[in-house]
C-alpha positions, -999 to +999 in steps of 0.1 A: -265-002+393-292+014+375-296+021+339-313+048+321-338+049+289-347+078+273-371+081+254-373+112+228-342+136+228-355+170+216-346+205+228-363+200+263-346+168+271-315+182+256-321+212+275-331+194+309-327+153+313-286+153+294-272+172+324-295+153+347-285+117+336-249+130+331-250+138+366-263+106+375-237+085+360-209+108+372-219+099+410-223+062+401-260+064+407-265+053+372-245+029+349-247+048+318-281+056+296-296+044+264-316+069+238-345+061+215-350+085+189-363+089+159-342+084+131-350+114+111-332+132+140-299+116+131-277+145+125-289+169+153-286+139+177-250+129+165-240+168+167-256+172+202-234+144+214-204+156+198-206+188+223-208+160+254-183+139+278-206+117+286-223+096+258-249+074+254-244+037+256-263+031+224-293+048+205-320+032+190-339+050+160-376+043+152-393+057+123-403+087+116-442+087+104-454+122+119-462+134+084-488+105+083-501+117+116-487+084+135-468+094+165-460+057+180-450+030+161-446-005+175-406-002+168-406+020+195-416-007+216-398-032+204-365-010+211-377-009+242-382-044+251-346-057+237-329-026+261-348-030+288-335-049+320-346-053+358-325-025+369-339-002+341-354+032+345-369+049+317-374+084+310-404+095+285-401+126+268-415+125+236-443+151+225-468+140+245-490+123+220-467+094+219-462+093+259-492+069+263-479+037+245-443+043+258-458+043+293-480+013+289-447-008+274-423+006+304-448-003+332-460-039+321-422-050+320-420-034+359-401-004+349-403+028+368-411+056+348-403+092+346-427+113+321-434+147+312-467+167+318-492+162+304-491+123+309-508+117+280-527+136+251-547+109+231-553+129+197-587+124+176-595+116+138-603+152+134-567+161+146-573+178+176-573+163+211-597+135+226-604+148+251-626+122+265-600+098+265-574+117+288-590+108+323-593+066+312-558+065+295-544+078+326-563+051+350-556+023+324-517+037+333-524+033+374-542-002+364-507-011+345-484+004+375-507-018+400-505-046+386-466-048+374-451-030+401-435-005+383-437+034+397-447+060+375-437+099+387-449+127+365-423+157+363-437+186+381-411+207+393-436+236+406-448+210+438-412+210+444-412+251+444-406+268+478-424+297+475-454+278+463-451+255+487-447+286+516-482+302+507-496+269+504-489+256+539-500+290+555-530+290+534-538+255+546-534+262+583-548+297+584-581+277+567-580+246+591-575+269+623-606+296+613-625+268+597-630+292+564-621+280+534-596+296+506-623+317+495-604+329+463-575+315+445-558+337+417-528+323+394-518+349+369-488+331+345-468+358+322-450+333+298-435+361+283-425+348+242-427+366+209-437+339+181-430+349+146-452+331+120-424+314+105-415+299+134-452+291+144-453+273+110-417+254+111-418+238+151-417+205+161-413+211+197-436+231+218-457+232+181-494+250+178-503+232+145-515+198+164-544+222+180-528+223+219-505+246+229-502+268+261-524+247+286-497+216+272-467+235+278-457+254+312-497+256+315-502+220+330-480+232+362-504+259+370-532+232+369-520+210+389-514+242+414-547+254+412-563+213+415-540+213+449-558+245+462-588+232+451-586+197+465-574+213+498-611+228+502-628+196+491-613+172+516-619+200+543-650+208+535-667+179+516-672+171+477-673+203+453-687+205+420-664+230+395-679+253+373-654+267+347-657+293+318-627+294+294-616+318+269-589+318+240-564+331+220-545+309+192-508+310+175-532+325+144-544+355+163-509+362+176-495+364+144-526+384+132-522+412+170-484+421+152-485+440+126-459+429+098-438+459+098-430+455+133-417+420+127-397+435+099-381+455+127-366+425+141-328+423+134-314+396+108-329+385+084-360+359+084-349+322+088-354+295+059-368+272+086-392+245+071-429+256+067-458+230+073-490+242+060-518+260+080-536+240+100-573+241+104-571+244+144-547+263+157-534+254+193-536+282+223-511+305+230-528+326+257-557+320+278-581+334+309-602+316+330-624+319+361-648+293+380-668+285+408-658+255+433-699+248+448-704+227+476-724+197+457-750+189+480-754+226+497-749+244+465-729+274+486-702+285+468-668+274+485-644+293+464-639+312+434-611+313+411-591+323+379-562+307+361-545+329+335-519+315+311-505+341+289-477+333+264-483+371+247-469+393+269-433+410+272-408+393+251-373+408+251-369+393+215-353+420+189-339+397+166-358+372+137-332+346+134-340+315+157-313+303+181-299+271+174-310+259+208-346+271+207-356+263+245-361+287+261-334+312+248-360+328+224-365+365+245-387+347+271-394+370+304-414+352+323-433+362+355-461+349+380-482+355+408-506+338+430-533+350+455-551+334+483-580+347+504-595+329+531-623+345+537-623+385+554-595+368+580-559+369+556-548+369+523-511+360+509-500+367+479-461+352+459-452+374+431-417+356+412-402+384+391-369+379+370-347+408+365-329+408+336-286+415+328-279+423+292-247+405+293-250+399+256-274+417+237-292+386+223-295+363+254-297+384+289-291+367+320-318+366+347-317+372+382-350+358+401-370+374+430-399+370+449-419+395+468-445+380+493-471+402+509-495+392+537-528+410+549-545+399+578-576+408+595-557+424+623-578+437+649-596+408+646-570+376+647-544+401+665-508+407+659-498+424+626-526+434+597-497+440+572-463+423+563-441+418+534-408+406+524-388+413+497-367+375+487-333+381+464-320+360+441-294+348+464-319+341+497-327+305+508-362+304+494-354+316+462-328+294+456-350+265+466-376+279+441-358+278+414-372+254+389-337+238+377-333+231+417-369+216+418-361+197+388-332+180+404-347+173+434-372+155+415-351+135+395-328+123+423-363+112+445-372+094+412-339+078+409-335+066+443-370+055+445-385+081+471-407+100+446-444+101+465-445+141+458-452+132+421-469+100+418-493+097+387-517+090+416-514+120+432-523+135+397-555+124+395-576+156+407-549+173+385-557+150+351-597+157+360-591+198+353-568+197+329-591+178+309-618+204+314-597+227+310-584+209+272-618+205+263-627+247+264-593+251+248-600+224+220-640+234+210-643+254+180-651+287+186-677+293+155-697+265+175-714+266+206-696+253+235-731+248+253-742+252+288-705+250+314-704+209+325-703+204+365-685+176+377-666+168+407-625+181+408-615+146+420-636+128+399 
């Protein structure tokens, strides 16, 4: 029987993997799990576990040498190496700046791996991102997997998302039956949070101060959506060259678009969270993008596109106390909505609503919908020019969309070993933009950012 490793236990794998693994070793799927931590967690860990039924088998804690800016240490690895066994799986879900060596120890013993997006974020002397590194530290991870054996699945719970995966397939047949390619492609992500500055200043997880934020958060799943849609065109219609224009806003000019006052509003009084100091480089919290998918040796343009990823938008936050479990719980009200034209022949277009119960004041339950609308060039193609469906929160497809479900789904693949959906292969095209994508996010805006870089999306 298997055994489970995880690796980093903060709010989003307390929030996520526990009732996952839990799950797994209540069906005898797995024997039990191990943690590896690090040890300046202690308390929180040994509180967390206090709440559970099912415990860990034993936790390993590694230093603790972020305030020297070292995120990996090799006693990390060497925990590793003295749990690890054949039958070991190992879950990696540390801040992402440390996923790289985690993954490079788990797959040269064999191990299959489970890690969260993005696969890695190599970080430069300067303190922001290396962005040049991304797409070579993930094929140095592929190399690794080839050569040992072991599998390495990236958790992406959005290609496991029914509605997406609805508009998708009719997008892809409408453009292999006219021969027209998804002329436009338009993802529009409301993340819906309210940041204070104190809690911008205090965070460990989901933090701004390293320089990344948004597009290393929920942002990497609309990426990888977009790369999809993208890459459907280019093995259709031949190798594309992406041009990409990028603009910004950081966790600073959030802080600086609410006036004080209206913080002060905010019931309770402010937290006496920890404060780190300012950093130089702030990390995203919103941003808007369009670009231009060209055909590289004709030069026509195949498709156009925007990607917006907006954290600052409408929070249902009135209080300024934090939650004790942060993920998630903070007034988010999130929404989303994707469009696809191929070409003057259809359009479809998924927009995922949640409704919200005020149950409690403080933390509203949601209830989650999806409206999908199709135009089509009637009197052209025949048959109807307009339909639309309204899909509540107890339908089929909405079910089957929700990302908890999705998460699942992905797990148990990964557990049992059928987990081809989310490969780190199949991530390549997906690695590629998000690293153009990183570098607009990453430049300094008092400097030029130059003349916009075309390169192939699968490169």
């Amino acid at each position: 029987m298997k055994d489970l490793v995880l690796v980093g236990l903060g709010p989003h794998a307390m929030a996520k993997y526990i009732p996952l693994i839990e799950s797994a070793v209540a069906s005898r799927r797995a024997s039990g799990f191990h943690v590896i931590e690090l040890a300046s967690t202690k308390n929180a860990v040994h509180a967390f576990f206090k709440t559970r039924a099912c415990k860990p088998m034993s936790i390993s804690w590694v230093p603790d040498l972020r305030p020297q800016g070292i995120w990996y240490s090799g006693e990390g690895e060497d925990a590793l190496r003295a749990l690890a066994s054949p039958s070991s799986k190992v879950i990696v879900s540390t801040e992402p700046k440390a996923h790289l060596d985690y993954l490079r120890a788990a797959l040269g013993l064999g191990l299959d791996c489970l890690v969260d997006k993005p696969v890695v974020l190599p970080m430069g002397s300067n303190g922001r991102p290396a962005v040049d590194r991304v797409v070579g530290e993930a094929a140095e991870l592929k190399a690794i997997s080839n050569r040992s054996g072991g599998r390495c699945v990236v958790m992406a719970p959005r290609r496991y998302n029914a509605v997406y995966d609805l508009i998708g397939r009719y997008a892809r047949h409408a453009s292999r039956k006219l021969g027209t390619p998804i002329t436009y492609i338009g993802i529009e992500h409301h993340e819906g949070v309210w940041n204070t500055e104190e809690e911008i200043l205090s965070r460990q997880d989901h933090p701004y101060r390293y320089g990344y934020g948004m597009l290393c958060h929920s942002g990497y799943h609309h990426v990888d959506i977009l790369s999809s849609l993208l890459g459907t065109n280019e093995d259709n219609f031949g190798p594309l060259a992406i041009e990409l224009d990028v603009h910004r806003a950081t966790a600073a000019d959030q802080v600086g678009q609410v006036a004080p006052d209206l913080v002060q509003r905010l019931r309770g009084p402010a937290p006496l969270a920890p404060s780190f100091p300012a950093p130089r480089f702030w990390g995203e919290t919103d941003l808007v993008s369009c670009g231009a998918a060209r055909h590289c040796e004709s030069g026509i343009t195949i498709c156009l596109f925007r990607l917006d990823l907006l954290q600052t938008s409408v929070s249902l936050r009135n209080w300024r106390q934090l939650p004790t479990n942060i993920y998630n719980k903070n007034g988010r009200y999130a929404s989303e909505t994707i469009r696809l034209n191929i070409g003057p022949f259809a359009a479809i277009e998924a927009r995922i609503v949640k409704r919200p119960h005020f149950g409690t004041e403080d933390h509203p339950q949601f209830a989650k919908e999806a409206r999908i609308t199709l135009w089509r060039n009637g009197s052209f193609l025949g048959r109807a020019a307009f339909r639309e469906k309204l899909y509540p929160t107890r339908d089929t497809l909405i079910q089957n969309a929700d990302l908890g479900a999705a998460r699942r789904k992905l797990f148990d693949d990964w557990l049992a070993g059928h987990s081809g959906r989310s490969t780190l292969d199949s991530h390549t095209r997906t690695i590629s933009l998000f690293a153009r994508y990183l570098t607009a996010v990453t430049s300094d805006r008092r400097e030029p950012l130059g003349s916009a870089a075309v390169e192939k999306a699968g490169a």
